[in-house]
DSSP file (Angstrom, degrees, kcal/mol; ACC not computed):
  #  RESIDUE AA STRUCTURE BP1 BP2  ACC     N-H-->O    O-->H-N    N-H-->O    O-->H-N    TCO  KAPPA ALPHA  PHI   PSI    X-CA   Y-CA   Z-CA
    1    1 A X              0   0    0      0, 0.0     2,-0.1     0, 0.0    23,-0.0   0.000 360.0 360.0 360.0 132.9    0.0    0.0    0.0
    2    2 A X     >  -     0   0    0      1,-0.1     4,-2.1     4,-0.0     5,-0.5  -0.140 360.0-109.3 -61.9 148.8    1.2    3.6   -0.7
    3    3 A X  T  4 S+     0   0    0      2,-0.2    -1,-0.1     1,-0.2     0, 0.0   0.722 115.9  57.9 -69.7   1.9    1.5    6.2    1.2
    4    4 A X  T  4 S+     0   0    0      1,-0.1     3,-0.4     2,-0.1     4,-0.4   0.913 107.5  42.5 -67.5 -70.4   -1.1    7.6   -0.5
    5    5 A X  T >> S+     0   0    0      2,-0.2     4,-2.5     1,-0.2     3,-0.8   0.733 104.0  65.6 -33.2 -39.3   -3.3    5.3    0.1
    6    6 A X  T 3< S+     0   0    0     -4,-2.1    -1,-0.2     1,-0.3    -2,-0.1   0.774 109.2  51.1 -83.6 -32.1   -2.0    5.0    4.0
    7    7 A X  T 3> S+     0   0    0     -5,-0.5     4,-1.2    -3,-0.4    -1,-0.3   0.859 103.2  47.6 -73.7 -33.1   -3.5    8.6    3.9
    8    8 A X  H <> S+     0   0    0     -3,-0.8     4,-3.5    -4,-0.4    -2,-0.2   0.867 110.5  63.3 -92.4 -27.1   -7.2    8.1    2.4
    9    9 A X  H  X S+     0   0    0     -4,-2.5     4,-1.3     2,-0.2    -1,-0.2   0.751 103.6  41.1 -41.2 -18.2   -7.1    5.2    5.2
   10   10 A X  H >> S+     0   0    0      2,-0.2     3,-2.9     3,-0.1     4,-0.6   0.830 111.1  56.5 -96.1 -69.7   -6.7    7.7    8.3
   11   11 A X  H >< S+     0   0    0     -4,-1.2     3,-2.4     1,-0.3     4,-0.5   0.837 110.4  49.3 -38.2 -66.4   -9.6   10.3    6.4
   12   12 A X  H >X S+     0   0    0     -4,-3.5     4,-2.2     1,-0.3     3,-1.2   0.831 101.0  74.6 -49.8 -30.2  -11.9    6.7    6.6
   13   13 A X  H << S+     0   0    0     -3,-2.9    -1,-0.3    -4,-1.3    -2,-0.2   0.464  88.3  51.6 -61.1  -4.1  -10.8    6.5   10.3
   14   14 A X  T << S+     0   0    0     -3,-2.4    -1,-0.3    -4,-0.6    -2,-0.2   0.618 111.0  45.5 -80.5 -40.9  -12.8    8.9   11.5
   15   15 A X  T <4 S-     0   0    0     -3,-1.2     2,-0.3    -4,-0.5    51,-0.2   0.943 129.3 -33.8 -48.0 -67.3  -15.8    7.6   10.0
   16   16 A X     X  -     0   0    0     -4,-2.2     4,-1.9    49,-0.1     3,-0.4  -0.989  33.7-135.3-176.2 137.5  -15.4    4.1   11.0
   17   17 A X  H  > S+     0   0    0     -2,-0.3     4,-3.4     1,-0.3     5,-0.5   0.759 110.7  59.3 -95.2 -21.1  -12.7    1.5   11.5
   18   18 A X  H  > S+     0   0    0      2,-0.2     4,-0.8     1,-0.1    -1,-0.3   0.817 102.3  46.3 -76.5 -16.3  -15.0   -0.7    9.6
   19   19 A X  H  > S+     0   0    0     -3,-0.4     4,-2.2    -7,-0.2    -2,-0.2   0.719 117.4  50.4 -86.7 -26.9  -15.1    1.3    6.4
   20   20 A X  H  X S+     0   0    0     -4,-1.9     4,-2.9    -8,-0.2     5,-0.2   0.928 105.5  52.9 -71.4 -46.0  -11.1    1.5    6.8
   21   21 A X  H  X S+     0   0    0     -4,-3.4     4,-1.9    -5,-0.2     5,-0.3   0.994 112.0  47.0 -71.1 -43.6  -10.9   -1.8    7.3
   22   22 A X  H  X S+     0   0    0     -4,-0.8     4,-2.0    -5,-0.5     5,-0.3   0.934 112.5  48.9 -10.2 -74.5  -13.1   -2.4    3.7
   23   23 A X  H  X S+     0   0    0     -4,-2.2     4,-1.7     2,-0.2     3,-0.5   0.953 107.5  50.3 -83.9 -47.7  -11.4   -0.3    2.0
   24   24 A X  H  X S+     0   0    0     -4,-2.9     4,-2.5     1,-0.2    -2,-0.2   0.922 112.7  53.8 -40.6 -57.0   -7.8   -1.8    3.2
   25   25 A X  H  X S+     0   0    0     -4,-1.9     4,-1.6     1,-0.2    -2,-0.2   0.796 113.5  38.6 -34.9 -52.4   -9.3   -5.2    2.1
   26   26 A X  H  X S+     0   0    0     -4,-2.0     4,-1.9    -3,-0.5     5,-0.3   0.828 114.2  57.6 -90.0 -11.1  -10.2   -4.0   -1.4
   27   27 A X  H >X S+     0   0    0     -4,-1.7     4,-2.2    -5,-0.3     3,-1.4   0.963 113.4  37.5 -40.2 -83.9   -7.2   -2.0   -1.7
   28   28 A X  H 3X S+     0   0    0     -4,-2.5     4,-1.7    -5,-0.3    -1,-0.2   0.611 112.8  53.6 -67.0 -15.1   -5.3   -4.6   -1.2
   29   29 A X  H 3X S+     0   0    0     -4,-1.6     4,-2.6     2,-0.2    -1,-0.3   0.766 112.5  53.6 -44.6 -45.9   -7.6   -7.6   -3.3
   30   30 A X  H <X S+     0   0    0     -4,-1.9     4,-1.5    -3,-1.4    -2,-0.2   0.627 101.7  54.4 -93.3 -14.5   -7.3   -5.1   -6.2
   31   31 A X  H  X S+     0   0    0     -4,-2.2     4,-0.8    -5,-0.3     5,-0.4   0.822 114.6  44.7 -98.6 -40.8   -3.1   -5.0   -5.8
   32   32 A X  H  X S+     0   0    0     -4,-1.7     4,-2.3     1,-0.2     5,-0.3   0.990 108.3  54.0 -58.4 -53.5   -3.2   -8.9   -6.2
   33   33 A X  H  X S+     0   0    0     -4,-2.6     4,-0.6     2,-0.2    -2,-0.2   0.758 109.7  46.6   2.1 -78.6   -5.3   -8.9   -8.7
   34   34 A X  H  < S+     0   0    0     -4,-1.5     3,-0.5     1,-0.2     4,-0.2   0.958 113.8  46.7 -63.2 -72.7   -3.0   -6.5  -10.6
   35   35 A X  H  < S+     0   0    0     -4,-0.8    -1,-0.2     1,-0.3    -2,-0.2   0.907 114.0  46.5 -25.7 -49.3    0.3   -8.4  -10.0
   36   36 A X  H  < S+     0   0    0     -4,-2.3    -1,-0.3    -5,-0.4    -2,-0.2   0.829 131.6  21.4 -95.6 -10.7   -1.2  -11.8  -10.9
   37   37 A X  S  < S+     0   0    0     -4,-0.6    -3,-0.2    -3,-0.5    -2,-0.2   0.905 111.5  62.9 -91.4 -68.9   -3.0  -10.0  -14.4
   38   38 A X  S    S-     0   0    0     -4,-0.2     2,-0.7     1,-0.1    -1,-0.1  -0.298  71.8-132.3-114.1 131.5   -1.2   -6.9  -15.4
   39   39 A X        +     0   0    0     -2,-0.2     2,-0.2    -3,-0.1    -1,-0.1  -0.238  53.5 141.8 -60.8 109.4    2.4   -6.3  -16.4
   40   40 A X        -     0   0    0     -2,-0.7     3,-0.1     1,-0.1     5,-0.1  -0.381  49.9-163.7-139.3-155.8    3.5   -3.2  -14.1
   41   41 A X  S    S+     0   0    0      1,-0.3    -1,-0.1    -2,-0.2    -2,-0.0  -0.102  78.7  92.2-177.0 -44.7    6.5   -2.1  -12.2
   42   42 A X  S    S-     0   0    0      1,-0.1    -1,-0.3     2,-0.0     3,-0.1  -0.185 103.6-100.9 -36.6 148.4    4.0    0.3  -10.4
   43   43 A X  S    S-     0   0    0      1,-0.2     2,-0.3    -3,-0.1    -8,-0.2   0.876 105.1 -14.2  -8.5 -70.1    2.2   -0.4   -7.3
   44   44 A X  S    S-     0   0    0      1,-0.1    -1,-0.2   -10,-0.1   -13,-0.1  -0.947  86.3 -85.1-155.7 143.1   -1.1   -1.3   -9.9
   45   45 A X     >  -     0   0    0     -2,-0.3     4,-1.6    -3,-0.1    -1,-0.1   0.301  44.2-101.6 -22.9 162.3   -1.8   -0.6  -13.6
   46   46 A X  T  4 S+     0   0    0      2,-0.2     4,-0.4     3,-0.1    -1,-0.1   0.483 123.6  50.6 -85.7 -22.1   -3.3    2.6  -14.6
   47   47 A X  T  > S+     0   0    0      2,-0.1     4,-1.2     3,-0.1     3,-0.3   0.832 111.1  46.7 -88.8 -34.0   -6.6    0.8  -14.9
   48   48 A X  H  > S+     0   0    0      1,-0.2     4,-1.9     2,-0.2    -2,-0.2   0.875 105.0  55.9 -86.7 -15.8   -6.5   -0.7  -11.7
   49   49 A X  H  X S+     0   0    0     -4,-1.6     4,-1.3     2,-0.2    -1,-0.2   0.735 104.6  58.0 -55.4 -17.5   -5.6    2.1  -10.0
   50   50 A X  H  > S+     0   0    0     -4,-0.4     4,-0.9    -3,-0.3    -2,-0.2   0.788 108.7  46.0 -45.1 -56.1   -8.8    3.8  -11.6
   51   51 A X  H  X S+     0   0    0     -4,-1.2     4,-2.6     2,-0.2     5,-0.2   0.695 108.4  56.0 -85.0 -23.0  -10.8    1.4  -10.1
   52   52 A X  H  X S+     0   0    0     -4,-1.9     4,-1.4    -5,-0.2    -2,-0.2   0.907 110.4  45.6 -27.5 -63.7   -8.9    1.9   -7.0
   53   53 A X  H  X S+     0   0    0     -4,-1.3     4,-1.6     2,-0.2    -2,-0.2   0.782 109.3  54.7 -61.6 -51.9   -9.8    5.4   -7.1
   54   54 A X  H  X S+     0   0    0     -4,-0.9     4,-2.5     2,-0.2    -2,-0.2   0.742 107.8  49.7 -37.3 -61.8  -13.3    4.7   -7.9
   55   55 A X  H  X S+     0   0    0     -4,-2.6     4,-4.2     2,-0.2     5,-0.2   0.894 110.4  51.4 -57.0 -38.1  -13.8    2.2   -4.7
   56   56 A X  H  X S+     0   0    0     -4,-1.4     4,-1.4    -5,-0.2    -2,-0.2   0.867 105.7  53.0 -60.5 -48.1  -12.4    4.7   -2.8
   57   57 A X  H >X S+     0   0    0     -4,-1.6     3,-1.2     1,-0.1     4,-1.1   0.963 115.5  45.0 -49.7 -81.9  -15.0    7.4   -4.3
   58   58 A X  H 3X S+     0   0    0     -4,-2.5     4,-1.0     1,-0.2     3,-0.4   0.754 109.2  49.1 -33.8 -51.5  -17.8    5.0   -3.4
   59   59 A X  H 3< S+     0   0    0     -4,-4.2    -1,-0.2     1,-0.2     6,-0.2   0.892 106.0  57.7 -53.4 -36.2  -16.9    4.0    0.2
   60   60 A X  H << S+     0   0    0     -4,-1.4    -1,-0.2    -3,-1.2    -2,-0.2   0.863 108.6  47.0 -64.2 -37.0  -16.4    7.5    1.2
   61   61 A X  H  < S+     0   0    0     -4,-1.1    -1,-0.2    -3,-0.4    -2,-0.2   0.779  85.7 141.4 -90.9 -21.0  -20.2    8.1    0.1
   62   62 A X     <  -     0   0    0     -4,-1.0     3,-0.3     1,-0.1    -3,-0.1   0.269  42.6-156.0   0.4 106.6  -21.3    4.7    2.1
   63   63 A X  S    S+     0   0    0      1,-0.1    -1,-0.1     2,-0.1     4,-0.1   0.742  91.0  55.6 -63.1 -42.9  -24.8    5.2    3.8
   64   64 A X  S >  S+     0   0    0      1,-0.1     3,-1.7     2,-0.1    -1,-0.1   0.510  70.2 168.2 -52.2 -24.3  -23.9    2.7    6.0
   65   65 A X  G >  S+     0   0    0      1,-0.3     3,-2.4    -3,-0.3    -1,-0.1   0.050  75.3   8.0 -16.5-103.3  -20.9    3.8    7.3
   66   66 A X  G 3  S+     0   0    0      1,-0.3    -1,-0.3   -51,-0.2    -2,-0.1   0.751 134.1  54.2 -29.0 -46.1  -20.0    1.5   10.5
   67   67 A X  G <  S+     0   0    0     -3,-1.7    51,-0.5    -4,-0.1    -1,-0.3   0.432  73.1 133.9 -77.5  -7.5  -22.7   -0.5    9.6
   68   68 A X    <   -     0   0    0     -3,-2.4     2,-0.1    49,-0.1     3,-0.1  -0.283  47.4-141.9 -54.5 129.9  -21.8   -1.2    6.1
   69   69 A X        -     0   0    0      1,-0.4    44,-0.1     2,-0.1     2,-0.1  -0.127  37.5 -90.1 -83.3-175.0  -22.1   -5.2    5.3
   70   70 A X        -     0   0    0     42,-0.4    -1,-0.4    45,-0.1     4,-0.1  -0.171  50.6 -95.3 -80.8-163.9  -19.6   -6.5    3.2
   71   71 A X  S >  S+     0   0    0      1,-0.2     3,-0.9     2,-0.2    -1,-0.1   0.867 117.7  62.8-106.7  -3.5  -20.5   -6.3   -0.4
   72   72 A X  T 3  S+     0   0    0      1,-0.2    -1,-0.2     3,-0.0    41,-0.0   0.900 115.8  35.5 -28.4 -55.5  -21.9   -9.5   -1.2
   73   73 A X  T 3  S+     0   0    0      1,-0.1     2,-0.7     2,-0.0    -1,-0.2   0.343  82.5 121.7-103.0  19.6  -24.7   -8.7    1.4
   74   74 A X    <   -     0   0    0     -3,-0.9    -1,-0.1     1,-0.1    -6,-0.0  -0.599  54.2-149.7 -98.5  97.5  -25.2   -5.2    1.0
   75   75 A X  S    S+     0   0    0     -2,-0.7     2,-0.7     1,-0.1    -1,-0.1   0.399  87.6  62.0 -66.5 -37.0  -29.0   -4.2    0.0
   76   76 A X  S    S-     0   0    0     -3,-0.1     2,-1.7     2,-0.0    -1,-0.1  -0.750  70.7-157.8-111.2 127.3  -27.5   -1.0   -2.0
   77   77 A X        -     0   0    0     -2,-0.7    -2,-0.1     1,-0.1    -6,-0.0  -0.803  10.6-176.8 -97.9 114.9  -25.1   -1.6   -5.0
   78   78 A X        +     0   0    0     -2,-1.7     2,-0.6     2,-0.0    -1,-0.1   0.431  52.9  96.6 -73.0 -14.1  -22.9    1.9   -5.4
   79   79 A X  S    S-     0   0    0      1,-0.1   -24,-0.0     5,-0.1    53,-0.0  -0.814  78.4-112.5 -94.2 132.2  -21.2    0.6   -8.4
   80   80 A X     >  -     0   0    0     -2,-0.6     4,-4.1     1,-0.1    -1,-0.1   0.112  30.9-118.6 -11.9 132.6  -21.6    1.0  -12.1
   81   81 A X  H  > S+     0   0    0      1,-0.2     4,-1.0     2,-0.1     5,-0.3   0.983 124.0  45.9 -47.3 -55.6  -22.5   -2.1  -13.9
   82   82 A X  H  4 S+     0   0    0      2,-0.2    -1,-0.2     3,-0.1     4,-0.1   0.642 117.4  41.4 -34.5 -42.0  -19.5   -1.7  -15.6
   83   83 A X  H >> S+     0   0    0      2,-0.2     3,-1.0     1,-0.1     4,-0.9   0.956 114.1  59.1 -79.5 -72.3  -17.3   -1.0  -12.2
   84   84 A X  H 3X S+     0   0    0     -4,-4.1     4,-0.6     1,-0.3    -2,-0.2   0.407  99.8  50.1 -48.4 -16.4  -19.3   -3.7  -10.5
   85   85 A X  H 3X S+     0   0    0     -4,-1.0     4,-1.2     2,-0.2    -1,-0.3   0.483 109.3  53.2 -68.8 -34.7  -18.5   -6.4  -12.6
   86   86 A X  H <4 S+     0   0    0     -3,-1.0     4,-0.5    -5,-0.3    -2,-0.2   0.975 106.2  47.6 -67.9 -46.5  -15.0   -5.7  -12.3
   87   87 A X  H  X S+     0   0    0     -4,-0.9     4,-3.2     2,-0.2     3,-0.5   0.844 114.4  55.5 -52.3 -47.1  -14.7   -5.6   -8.4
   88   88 A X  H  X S+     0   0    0     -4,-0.6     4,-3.0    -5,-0.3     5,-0.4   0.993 103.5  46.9 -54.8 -74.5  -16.5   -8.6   -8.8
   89   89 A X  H  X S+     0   0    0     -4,-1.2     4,-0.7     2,-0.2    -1,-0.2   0.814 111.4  54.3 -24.0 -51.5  -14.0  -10.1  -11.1
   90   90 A X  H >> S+     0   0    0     -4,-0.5     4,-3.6    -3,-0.5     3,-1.7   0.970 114.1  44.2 -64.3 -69.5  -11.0   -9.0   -8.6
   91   91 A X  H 3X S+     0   0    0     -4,-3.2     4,-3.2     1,-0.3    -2,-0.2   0.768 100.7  57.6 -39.5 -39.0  -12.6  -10.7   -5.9
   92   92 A X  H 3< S+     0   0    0     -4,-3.0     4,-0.4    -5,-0.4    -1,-0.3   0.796 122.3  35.5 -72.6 -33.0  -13.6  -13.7   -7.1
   93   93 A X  H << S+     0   0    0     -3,-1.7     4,-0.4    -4,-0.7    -2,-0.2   0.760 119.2  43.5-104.0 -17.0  -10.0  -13.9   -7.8
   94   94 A X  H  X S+     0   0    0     -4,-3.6     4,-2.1     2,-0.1    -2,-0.2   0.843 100.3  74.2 -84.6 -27.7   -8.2  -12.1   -4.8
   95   95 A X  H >X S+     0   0    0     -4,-3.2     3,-1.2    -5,-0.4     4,-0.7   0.863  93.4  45.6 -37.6 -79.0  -10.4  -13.7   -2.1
   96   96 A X  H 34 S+     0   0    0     -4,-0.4     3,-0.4     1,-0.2     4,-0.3   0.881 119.2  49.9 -25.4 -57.2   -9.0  -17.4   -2.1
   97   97 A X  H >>>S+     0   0    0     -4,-0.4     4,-2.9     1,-0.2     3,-1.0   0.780  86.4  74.9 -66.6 -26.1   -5.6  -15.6   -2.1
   98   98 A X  H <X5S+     0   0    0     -4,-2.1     4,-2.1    -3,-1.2    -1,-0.2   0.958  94.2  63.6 -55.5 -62.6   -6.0  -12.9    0.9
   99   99 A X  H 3<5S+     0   0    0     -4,-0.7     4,-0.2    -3,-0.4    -1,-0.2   0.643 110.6  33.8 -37.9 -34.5   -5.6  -16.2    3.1
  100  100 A X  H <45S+     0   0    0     -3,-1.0     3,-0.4    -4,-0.3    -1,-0.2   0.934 132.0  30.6 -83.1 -72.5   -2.2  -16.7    1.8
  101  101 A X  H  <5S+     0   0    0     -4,-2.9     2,-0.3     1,-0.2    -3,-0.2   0.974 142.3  10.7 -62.6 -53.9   -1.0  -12.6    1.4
  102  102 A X     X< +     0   0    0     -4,-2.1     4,-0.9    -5,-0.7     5,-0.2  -0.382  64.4 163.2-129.3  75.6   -3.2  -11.2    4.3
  103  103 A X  H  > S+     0   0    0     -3,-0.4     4,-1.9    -2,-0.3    -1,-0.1   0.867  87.9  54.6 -76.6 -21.4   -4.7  -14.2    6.5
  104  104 A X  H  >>S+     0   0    0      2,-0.2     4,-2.8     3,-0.2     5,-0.7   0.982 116.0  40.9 -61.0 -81.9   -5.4  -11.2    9.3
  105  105 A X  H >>5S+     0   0    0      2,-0.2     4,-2.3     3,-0.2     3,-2.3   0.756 117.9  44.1  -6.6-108.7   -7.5   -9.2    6.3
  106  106 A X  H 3X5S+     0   0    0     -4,-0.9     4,-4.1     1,-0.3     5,-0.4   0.850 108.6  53.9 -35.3 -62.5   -9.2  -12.1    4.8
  107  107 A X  H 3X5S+     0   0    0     -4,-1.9     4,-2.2    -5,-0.2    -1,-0.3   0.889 117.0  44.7 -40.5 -40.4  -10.4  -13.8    8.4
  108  108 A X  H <X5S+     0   0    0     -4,-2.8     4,-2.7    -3,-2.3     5,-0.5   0.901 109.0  53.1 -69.6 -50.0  -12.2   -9.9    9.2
  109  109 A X  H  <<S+     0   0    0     -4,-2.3    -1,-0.2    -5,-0.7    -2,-0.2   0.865 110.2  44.9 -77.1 -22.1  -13.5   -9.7    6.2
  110  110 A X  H  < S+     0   0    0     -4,-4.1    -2,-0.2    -5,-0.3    -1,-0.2   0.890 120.1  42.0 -58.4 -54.8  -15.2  -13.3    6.7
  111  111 A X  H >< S+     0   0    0     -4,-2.2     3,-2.3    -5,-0.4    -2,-0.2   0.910 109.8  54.4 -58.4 -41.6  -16.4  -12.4   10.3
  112  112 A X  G >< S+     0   0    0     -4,-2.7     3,-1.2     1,-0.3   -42,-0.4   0.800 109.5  56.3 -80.3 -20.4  -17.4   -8.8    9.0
  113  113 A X  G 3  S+     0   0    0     -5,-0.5    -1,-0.3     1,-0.2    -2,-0.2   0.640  98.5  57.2 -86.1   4.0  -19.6  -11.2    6.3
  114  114 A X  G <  S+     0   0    0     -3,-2.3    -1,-0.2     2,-0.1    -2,-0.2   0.521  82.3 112.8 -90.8 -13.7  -21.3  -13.0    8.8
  115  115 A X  S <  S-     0   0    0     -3,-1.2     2,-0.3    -4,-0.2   -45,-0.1  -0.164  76.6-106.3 -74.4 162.0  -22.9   -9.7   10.5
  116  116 A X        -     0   0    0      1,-0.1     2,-0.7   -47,-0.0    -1,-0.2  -0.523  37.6-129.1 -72.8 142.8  -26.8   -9.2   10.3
  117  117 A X        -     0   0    0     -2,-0.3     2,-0.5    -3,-0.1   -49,-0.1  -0.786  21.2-124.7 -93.5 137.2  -27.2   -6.7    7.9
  118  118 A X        -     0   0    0     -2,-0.7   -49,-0.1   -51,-0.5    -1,-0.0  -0.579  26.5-107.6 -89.2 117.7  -29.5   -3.7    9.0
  119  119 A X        -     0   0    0     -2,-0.5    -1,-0.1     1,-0.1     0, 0.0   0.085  33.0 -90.4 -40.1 136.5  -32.5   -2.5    7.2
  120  120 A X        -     0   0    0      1,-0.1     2,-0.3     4,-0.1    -1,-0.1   0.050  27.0-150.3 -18.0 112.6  -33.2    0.4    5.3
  121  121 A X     >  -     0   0    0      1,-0.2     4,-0.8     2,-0.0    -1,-0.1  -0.610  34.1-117.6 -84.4 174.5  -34.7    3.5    7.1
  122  122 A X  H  > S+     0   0    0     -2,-0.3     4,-2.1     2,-0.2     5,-0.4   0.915 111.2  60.2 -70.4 -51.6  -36.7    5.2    4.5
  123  123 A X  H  > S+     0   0    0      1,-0.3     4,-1.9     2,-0.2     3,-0.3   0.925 107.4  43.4 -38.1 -56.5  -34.1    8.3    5.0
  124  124 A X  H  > S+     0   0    0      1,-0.2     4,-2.2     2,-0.2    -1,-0.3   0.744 110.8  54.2 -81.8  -9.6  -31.4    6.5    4.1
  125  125 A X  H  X S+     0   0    0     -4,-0.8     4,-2.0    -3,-0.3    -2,-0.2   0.790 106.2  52.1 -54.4 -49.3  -33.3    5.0    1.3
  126  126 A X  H  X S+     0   0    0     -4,-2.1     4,-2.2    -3,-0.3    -2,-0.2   0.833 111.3  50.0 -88.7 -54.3  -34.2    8.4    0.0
  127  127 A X  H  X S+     0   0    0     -4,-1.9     4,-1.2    -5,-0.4    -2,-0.2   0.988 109.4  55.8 -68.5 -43.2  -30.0    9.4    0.2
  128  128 A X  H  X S+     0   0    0     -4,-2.2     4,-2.7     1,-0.2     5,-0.3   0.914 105.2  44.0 -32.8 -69.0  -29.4    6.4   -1.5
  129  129 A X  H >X S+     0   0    0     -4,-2.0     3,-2.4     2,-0.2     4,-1.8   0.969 109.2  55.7 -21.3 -93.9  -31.4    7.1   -4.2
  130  130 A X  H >X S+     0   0    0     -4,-2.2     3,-9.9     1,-0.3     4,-0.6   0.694 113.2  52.1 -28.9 -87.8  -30.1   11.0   -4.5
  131  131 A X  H 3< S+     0   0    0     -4,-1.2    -1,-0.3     1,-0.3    -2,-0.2   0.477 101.1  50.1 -36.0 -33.9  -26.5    9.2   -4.8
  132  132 A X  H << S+     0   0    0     -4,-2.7    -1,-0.3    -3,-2.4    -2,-0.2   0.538 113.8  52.6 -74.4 -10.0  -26.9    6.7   -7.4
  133  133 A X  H << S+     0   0    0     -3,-9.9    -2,-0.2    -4,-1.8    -3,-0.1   0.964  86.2  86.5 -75.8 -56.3  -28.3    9.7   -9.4
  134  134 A X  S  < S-     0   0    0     -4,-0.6     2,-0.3     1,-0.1     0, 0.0   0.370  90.8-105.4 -26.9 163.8  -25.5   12.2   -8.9
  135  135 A X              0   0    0      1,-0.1    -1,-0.1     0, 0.0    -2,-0.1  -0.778 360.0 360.0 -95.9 154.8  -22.7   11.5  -11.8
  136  136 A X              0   0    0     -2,-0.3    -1,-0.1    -3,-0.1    -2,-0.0   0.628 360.0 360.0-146.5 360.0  -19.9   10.0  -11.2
């Protein structure tokens, strides 16, 4: 992880040590990812850093914030089709691997998939909405 990155982590820590830990988790899914696909010398690709950049947009806007499920179980999808298929894609293929690279990571991100996920207020229902209009 960069020291950039090591930066938008602290911003999330203030919110929630559960949206920091998220976002360390796909941070770091998306940098295996990159390594086992894309030919780089960088950190990550200029496309996966995009989408990097992109998760990062999205968590920050998180309705949930503490309470954010993982994203398998979460009620609102904040990605593009296009985006979402991709993360999807990175997961499906960093998951299995976090055990190996980051067994601390992966095991939290197992537990954190086990929590009940909390209903919709109408309020947040209503922001939701608004956000998935907004461009991004």
């Amino acid at each position: 992880m960069t020291d950039k990155d090591q930066e938008k982590l602290a911003t999330f820590s203030d919110r929630s040590p559960r949206l920091k830990r998220e976002l360390a988790t796909v941070i770091t899914m998306i940098g295996i990812y990159c390594r086992a696909h894309h030919e780089t010398t960088a950190p990550l690709c200029h496309h996966c850093s995009k989408l990097k950049d992109y998760v990062i947009e999205r968590l920050s806007h998180c309705i949930f914030a503490g309470d954010k499920p993982t994203c398998a179980k979460c009620p609102v999808h904040c990605y593009k089709p296009s985006r979402r298929s991709e993360i999807i894609t990175v997961m499906r293929y960093s998951g299995p691997r976090m055990m190996i690279h980051h067994p601390y990571l992966a095991l939290r991100h197992v537990l954190d998939g086990r929590r009940v996920v909390k209903k919709l207020s109408s309020e947040n229902c209503k922001k939701s909405s608004e956000k998935r209009e907004s461009p991004q």
